[in-house]
Residue frames as a rotation matrix with the C-alpha (Angstrom) as fourth column:
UNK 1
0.900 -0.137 0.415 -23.84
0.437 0.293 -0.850 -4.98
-0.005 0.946 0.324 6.90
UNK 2
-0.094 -0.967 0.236 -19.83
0.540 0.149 0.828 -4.66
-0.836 0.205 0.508 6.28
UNK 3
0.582 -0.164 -0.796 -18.38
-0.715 -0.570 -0.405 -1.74
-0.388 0.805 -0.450 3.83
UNK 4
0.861 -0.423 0.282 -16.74
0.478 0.485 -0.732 -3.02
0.173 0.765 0.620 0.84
UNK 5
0.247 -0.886 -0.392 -13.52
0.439 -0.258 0.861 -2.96
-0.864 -0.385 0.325 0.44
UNK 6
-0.192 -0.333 0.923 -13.13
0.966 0.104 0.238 -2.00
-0.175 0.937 0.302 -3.22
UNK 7
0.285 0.054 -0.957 -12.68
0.068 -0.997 -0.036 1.78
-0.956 -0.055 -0.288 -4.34
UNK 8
0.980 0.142 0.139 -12.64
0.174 -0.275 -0.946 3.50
-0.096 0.951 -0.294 -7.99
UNK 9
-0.132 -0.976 0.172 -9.02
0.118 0.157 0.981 2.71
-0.984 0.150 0.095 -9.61
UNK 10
0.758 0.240 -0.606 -9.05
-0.511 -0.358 -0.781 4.24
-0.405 0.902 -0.148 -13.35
UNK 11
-0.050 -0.895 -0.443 -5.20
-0.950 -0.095 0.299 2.40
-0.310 0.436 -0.845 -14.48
UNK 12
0.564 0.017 -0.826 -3.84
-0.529 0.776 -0.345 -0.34
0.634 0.631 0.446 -15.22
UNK 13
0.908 -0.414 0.059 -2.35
0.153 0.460 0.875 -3.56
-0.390 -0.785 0.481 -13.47
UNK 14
0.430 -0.881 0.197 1.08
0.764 0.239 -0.599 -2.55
0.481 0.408 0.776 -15.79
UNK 15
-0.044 -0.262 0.964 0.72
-0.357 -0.897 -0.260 0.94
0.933 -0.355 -0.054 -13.74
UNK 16
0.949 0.045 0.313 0.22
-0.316 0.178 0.932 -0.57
-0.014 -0.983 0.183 -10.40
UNK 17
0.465 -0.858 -0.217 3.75
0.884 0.435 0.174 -2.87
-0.055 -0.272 0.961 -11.50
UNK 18
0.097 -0.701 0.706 5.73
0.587 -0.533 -0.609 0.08
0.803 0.474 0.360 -12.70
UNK 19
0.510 0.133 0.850 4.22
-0.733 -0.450 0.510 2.00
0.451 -0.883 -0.132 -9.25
UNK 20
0.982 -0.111 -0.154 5.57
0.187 0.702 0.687 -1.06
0.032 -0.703 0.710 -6.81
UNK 21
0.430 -0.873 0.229 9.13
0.844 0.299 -0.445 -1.07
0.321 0.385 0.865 -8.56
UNK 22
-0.147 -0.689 0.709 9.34
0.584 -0.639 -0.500 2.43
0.798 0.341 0.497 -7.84
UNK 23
0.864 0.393 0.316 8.17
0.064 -0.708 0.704 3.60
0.500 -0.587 -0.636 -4.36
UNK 24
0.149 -0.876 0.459 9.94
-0.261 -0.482 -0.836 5.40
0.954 0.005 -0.300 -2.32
UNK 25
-0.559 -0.816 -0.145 11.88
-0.029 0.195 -0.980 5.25
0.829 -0.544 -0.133 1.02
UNK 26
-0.825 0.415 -0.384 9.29
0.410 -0.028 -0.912 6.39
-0.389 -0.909 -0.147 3.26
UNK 27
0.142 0.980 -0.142 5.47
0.970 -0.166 -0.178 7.42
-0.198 -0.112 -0.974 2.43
UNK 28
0.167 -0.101 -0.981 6.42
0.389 -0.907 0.160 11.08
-0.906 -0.408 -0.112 2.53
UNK 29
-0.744 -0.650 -0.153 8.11
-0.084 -0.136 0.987 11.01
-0.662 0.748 0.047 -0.62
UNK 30
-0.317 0.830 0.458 4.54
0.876 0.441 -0.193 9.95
-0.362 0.340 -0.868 -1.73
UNK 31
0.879 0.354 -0.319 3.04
0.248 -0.911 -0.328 13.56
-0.407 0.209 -0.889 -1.20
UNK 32
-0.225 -0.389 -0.893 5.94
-0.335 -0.830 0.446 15.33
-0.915 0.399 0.056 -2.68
UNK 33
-0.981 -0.161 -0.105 5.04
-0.117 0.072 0.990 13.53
-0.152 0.984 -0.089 -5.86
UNK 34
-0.762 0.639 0.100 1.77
-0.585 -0.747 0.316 14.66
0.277 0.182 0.944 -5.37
UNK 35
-0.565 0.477 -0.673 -0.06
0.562 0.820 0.110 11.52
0.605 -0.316 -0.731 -3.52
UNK 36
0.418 0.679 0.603 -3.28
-0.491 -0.390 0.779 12.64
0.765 -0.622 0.170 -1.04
UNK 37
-0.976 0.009 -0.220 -2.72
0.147 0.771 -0.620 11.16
0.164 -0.637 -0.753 2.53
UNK 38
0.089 0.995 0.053 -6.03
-0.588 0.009 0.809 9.89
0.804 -0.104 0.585 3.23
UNK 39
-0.743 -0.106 -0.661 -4.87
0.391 0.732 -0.557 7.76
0.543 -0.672 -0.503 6.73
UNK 40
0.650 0.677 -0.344 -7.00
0.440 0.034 0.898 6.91
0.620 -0.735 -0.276 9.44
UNK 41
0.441 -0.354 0.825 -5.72
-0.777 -0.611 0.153 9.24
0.450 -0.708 -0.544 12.62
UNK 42
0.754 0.020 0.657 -5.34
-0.603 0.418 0.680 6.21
-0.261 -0.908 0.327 14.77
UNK 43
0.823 -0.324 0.467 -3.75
0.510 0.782 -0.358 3.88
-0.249 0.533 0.809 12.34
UNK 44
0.588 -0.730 0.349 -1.37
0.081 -0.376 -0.923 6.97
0.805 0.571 -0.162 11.53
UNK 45
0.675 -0.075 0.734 -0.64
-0.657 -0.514 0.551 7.46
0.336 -0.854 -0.397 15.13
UNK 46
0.812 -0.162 0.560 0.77
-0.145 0.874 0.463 3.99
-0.565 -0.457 0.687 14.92
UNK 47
-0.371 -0.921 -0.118 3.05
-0.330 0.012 0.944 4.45
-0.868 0.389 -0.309 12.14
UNK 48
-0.217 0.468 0.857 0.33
0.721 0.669 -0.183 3.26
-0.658 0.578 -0.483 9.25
UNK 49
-0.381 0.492 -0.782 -0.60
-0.015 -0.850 -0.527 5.65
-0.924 -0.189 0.332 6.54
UNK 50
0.161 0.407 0.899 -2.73
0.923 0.261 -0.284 5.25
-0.351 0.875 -0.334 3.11
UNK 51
-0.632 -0.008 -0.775 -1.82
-0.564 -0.682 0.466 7.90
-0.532 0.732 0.427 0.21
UNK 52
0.394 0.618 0.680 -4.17
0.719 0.253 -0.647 7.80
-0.572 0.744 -0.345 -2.68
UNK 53
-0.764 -0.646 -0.006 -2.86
0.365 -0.440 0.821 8.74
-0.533 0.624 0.571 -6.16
UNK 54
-0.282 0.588 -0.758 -5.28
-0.122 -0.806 -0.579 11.83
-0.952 -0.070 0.299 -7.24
UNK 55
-0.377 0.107 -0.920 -5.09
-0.873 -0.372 0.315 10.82
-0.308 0.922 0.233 -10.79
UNK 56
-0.686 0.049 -0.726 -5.76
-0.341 0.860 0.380 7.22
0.643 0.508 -0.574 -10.70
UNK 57
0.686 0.723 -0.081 -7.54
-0.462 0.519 0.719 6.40
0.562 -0.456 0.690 -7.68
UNK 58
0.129 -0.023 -0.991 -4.64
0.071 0.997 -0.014 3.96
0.989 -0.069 0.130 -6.40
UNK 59
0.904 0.107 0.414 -4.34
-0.376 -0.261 0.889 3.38
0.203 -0.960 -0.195 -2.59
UNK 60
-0.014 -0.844 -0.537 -0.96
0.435 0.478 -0.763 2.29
0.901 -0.244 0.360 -1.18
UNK 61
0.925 0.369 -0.089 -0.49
0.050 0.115 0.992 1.79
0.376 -0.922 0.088 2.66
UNK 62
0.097 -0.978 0.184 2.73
-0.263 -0.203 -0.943 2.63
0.960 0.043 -0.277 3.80
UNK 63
0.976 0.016 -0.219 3.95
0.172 0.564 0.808 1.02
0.136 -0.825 0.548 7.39
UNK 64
0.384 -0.826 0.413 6.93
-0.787 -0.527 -0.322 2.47
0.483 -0.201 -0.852 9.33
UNK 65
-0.122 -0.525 -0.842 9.64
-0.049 0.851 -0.523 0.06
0.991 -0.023 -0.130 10.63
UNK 66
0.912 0.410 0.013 9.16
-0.124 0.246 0.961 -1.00
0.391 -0.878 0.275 13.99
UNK 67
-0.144 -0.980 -0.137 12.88
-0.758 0.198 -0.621 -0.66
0.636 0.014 -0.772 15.83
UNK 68
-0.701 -0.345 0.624 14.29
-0.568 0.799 -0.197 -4.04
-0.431 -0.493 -0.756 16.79
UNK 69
0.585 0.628 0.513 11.10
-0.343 0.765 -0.546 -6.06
-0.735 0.144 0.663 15.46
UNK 70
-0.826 -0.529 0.195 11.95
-0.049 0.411 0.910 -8.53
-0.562 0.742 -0.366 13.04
UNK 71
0.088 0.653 0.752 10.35
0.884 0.297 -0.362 -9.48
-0.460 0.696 -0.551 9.54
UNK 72
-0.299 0.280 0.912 8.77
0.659 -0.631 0.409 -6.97
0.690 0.724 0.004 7.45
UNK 73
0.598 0.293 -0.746 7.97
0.799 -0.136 0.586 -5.04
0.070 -0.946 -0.315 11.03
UNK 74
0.490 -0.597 -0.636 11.20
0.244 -0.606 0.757 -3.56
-0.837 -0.526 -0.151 11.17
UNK 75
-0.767 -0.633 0.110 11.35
0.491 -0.468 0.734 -2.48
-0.413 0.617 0.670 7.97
UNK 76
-0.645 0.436 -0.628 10.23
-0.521 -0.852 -0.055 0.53
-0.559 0.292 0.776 6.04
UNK 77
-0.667 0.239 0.705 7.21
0.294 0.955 -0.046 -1.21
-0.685 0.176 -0.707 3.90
UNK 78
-0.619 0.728 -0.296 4.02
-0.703 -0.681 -0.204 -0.95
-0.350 0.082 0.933 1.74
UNK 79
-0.695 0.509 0.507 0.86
0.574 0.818 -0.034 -2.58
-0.432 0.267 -0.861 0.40
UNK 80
-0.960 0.281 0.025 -1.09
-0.058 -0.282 0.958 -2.17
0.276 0.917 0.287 -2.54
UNK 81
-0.426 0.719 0.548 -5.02
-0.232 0.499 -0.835 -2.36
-0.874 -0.483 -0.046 -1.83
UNK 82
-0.780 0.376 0.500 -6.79
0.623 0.542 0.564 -4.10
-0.059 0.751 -0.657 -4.09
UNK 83
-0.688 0.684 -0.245 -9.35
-0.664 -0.728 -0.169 -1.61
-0.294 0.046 0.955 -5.76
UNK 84
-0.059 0.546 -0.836 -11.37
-0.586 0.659 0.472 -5.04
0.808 0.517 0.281 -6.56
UNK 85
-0.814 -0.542 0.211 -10.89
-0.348 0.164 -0.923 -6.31
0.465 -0.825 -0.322 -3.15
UNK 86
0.133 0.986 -0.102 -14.27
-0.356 0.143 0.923 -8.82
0.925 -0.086 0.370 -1.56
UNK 87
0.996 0.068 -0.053 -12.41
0.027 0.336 0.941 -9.81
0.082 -0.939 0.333 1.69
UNK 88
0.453 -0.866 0.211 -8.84
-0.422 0.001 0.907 -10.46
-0.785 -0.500 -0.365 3.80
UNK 89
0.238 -0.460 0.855 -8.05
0.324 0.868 0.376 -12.99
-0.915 0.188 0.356 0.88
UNK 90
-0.182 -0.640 0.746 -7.45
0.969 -0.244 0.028 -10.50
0.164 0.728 0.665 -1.65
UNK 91
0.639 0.616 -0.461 -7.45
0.577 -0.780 -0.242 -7.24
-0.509 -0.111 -0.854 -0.11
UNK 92
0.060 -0.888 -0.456 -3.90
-0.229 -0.457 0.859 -6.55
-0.971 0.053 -0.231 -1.36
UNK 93
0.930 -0.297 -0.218 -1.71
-0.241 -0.043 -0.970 -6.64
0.279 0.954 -0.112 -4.80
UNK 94
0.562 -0.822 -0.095 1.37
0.498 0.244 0.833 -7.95
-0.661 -0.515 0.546 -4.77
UNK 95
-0.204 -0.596 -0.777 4.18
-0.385 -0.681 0.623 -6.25
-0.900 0.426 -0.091 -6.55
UNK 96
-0.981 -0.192 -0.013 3.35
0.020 -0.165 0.986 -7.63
-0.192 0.967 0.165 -9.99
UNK 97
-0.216 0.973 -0.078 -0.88
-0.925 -0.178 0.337 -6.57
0.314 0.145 0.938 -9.64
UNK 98
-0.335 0.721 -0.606 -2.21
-0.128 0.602 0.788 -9.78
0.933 0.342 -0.110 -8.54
UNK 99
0.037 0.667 0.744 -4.17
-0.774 -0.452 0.444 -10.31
0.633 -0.592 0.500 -5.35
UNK 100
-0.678 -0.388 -0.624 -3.16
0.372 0.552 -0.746 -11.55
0.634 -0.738 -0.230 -2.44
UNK 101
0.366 0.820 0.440 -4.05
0.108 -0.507 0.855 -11.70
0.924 -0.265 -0.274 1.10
UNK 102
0.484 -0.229 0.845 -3.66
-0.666 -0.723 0.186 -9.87
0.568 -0.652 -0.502 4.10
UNK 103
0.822 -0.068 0.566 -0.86
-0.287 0.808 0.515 -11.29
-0.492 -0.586 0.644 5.72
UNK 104
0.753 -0.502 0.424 1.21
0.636 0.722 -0.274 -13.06
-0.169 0.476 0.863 3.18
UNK 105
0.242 -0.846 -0.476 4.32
0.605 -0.252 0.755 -12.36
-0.758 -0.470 0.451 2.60
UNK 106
-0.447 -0.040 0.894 3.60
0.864 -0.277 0.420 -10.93
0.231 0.960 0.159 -1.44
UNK 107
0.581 0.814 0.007 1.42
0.799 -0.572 0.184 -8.77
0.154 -0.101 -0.983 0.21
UNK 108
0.207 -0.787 -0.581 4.84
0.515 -0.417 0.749 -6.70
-0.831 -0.454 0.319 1.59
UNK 109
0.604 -0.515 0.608 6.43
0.757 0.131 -0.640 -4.93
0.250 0.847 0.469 -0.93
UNK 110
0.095 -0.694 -0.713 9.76
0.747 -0.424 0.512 -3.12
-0.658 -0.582 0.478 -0.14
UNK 111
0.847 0.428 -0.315 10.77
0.104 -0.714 -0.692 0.06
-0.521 0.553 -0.650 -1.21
UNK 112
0.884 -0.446 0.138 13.09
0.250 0.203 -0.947 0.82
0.394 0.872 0.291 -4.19
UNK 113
0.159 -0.985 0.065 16.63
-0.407 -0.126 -0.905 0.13
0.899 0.118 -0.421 -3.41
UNK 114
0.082 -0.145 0.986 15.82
-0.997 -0.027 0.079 -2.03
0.015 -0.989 -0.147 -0.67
């Protein structure tokens, strides 16, 4: 039997937009504004890392640029998980809360001032 993907998320989908619009440059900037990192070791080892916001619950994957790759690779990135999430086909949020899936290009969401 397969864990779920869905985890306890206490806000709202206007707090998840208002959160997209405003992350920051790099993942780091997360914890100074008081995010948990909760990454997997390996997955951080790679340049992946999940913060979880302590008051809400939300998760947000952060994904260092690959140099020289193209796309969304070789830039700084993130993705929302869906705290409702039942598979790949909506594990994400795109920047205005709605559920997407892994993969797609909504699923991306640059950071502010990019």
């Amino acid at each position: 039997m397969s864990k779920g993907l869905s985890y306890k998320y206490t806000g709202t989908k206007g707090y998840i937009i208002n959160t997209a619009a405003s992350l920051p440059k790099t993942g780091d900037e997360l914890l100074k504004k008081g995010w948990t990192d909760i990454s997997n070791p390996h997955q951080a080892e790679h340049g992946s890392y999940t913060y979880k916001e302590p008051g809400t619950g939300l998760r947000i994957r952060y994904d260092e640029p690959v140099p020289g790759a193209p796309g969304f690779a070789g830039k700084d990135h993130y993705h929302i998980l869906n705290p409702n999430a039942t598979s790949k086909k909506d594990m994400y949020l795109d920047k205005d809360g709605n559920p997407v899936q892994r993969g797609s290009k909504a699923s991306h969401i640059l950071p502010k001032g990019d």
